[in-house]
C-alpha positions in Angstrom: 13.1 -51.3 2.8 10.4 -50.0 0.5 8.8 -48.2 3.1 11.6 -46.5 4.4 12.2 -45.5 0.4 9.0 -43.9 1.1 9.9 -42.0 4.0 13.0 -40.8 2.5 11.0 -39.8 -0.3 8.1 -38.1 1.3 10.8 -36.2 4.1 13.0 -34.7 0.7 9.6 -33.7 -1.0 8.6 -32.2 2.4 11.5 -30.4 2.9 12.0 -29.4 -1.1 8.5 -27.9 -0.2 9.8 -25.7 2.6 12.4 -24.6 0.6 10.4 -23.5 -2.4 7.9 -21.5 -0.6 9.6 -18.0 -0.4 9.8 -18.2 -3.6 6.6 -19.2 -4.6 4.5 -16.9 -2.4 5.4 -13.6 -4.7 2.9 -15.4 -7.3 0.2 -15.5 -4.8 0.7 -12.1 -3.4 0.9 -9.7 -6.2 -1.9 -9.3 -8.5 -0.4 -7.0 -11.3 -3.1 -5.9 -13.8 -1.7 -3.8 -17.6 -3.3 -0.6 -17.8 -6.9 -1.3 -19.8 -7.0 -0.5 -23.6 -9.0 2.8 -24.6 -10.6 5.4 -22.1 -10.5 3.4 -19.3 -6.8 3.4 -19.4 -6.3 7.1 -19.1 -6.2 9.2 -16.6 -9.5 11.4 -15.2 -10.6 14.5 -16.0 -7.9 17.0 -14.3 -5.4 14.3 -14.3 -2.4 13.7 -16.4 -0.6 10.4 -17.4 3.3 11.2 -16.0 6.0 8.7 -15.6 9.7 8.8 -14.2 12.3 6.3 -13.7 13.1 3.4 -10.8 16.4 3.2 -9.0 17.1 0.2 -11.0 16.3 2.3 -14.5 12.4 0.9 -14.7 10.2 3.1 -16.5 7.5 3.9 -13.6 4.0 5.2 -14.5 1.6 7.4 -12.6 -1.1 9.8 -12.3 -0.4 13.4 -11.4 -2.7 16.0 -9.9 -1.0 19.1 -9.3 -2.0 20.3 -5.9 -2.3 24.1 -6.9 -0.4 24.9 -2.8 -3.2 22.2 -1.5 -2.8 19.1 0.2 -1.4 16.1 -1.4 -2.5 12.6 -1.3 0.8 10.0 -2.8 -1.9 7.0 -3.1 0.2 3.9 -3.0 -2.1 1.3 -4.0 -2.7 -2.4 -3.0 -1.5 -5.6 -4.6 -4.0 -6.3 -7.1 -5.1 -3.7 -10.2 -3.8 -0.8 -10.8 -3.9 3.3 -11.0 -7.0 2.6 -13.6 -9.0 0.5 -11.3 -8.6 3.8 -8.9 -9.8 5.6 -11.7 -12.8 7.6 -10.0 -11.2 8.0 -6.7 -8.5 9.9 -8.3 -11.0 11.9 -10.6 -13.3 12.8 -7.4 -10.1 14.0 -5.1 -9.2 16.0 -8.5 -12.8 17.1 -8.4 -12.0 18.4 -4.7 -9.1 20.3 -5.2 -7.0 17.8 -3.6 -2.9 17.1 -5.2 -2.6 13.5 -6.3 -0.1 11.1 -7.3 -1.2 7.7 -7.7 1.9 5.9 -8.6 2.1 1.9 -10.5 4.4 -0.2 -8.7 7.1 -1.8 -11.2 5.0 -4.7 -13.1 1.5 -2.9 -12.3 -0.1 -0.8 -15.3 2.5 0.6 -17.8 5.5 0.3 -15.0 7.9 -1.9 -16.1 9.7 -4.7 -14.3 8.8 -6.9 -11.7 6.7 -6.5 -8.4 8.1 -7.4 -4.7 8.2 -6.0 -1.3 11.7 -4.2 -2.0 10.2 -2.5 -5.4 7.0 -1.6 -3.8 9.2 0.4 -1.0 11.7 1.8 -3.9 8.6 2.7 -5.8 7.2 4.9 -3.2 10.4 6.3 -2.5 11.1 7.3 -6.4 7.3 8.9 -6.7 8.0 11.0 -2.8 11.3 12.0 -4.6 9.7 13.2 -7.9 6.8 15.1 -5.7 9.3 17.2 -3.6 11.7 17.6 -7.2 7.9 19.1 -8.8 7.7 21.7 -6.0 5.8 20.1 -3.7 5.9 20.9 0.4 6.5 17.9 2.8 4.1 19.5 4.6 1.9 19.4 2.0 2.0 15.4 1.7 -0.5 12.9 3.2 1.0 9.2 2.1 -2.3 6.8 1.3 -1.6 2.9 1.5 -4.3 0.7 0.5 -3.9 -2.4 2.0 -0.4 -3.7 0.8 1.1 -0.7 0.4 0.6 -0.1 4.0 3.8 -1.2 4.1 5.5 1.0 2.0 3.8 3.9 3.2 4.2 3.7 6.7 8.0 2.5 6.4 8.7 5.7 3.8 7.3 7.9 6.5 9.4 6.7 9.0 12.3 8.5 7.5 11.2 11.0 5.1 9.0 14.0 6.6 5.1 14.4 5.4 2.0 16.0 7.6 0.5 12.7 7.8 -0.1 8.6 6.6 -3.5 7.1 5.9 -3.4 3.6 6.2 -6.5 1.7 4.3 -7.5 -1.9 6.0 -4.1 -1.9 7.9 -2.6 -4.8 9.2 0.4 -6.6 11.6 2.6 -8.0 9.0 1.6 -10.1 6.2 3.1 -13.2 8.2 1.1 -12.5 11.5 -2.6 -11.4 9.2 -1.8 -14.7 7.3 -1.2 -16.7 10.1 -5.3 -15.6 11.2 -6.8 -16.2 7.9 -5.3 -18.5 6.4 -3.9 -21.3 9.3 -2.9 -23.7 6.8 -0.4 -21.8 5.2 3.6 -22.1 7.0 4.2 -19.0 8.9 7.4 -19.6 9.9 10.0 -16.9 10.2 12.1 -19.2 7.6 9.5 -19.2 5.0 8.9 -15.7 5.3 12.5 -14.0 5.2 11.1 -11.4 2.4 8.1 -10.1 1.4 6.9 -9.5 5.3 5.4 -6.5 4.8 6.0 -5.2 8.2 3.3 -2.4 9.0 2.7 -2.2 12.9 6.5 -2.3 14.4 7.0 1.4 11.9 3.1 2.2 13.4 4.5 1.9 17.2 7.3 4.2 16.5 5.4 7.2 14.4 4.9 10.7 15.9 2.8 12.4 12.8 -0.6 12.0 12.5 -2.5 8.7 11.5 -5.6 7.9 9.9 -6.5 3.9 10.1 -9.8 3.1 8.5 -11.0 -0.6 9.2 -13.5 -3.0 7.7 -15.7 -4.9 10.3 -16.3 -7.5 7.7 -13.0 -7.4 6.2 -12.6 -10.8 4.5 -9.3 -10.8 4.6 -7.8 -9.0 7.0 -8.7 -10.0 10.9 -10.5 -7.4 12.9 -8.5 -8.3 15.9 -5.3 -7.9 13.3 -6.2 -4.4 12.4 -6.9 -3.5 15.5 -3.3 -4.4 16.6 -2.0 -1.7 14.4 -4.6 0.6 15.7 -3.6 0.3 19.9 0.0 0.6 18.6 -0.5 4.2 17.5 0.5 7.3 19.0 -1.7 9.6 17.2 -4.4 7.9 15.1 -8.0 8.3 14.0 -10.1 5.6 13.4 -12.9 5.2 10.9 -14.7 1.5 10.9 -16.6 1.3 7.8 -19.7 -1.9 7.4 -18.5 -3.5 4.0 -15.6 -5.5 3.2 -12.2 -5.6 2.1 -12.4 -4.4 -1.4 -13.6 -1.1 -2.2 -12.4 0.1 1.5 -10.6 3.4 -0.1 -13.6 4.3 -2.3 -15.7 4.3 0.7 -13.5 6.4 2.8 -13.7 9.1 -0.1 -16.8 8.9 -0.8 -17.9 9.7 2.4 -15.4 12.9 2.3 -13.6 10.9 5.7 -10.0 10.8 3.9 -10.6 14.3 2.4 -11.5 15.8 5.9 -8.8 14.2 7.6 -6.6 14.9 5.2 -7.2 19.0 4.3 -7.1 19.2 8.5 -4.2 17.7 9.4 -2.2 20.0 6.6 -4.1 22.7 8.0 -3.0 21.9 11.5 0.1 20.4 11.5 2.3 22.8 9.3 5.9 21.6 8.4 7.2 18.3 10.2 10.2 19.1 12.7 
């Protein structure tokens, strides 16, 4: 009798488990940062702090370089930090001549509110809005998403016209490049009803074009993940870079190999049909 009190124990606990994941994974996906105190916390030289509001009312924050009739780069950033810990990428495309928005996610910097997959995709949808109500072209827009905001980027292009997406350490779906990395977590469809981050399904079906950098040592993303996305696009260019996960973006402007992709595919392409 005791041990089947056991069993009946250890099968609710189990199965209160199972239930509770979806809604504890949020706390070990996002990695929301405040904005730091000081100099650090404002924008570059040639940037300016600008903020607008959510669909749901939220106060959103961002960092605005007008493009002066150039090429704009709407940075959607990853799941950790925030627009300050992008602080010289933004000030060395501003150096360039290159538009930028770098937009906070709700509950990232000075954006209020609380992250998840459905604000990230809102978010980007309110800053593309704001960009095109500011006078900026659609064919003027090149959508950056680092990592996590892959996501969001690829899936706002899917429906709202731009020259091109640049998609940082791109992968699967958060389920699938969990499933490789980390095999003791439960991938189940069940467990994962929300916060997917589907990525390579919106890849498949994309006609503009696409820049895909990948990390060889990417310690968090699979190669063979990445690589997924990469033979499911139409019209992509690939860039592997040595080093790892973080710092992937830098690298790709540093080297100029977003900037080039980016001021050639705005010259090239012209307006989306």
């Amino acid at each position: 009798m005791k041990l089947l009190r056991w069993v009946i124990g250890g099968a609710c606990a189990a199965a209160l488990l199972f239930l509770a994941t979806p809604f504890a994974l949020p706390y070990f996906i996002f990695r929301p940062e405040p904005l730091p105190q000081g100099n650090n916390g404002r924008p570059p030289s040639g940037a300016e702090a600008v903020e607008f509001p959510a669909r749901d009312g939220s106060r959103l924050t961002a960092w605005w370089v007008r493009p002066n009739g150039r090429a704009m780069l709407l940075i959607l950033h990853g799941r950790s930090g925030n627009v300050a810990t992008r602080k010289d990428i933004v000030g060395q495309l501003a150096e360039q001549g290159f538009g930028v928005l770098a937009v906070d996610y709700r509950g990232y910097g000075a954006s209020e509110g609380y992250p998840s997959e459905a604000g990230f995709l809102e978010d980007a949808e309110t800053a593309y809005s704001w960009l095109i109500t500011h006078g900026v072209k659609p064919s003027q827009i090149v959508i950056v998403g680092q990592s996590l905001g892959n996501s969001a980027a690829i899936r706002l292009a899917s429906h709202r016209p731009v020259a091109a997406v640049a998609l940082i350490s791109p992968f699967t779906s958060l389920p699938e490049a969990a499933a490789i990395k980390y095999r003791w977590l439960p991938t189940s469809t069940a467990l994962w009803w929300r916060n997917r981050f589907e990525v390579q399904d919106y890849v498949a079906e994309f006609q503009r074009p696409l820049f895909l950098a990948v990390a060889r040592h990417d310690e968090l993303i699979a190669r063979s993940n990445a690589l997924a996305v990469v033979s499911s696009a139409q019209k992509a260019t690939l860039v592997e870079s040595e080093g790892p996960h973080d710092g992937m973006l830098r690298r790709m402007v540093e080297d100029g190999a977003l900037q080039h992709f980016t001021a050639e595919v705005v010259r090239r392409e012209g307006p989306p049909g």
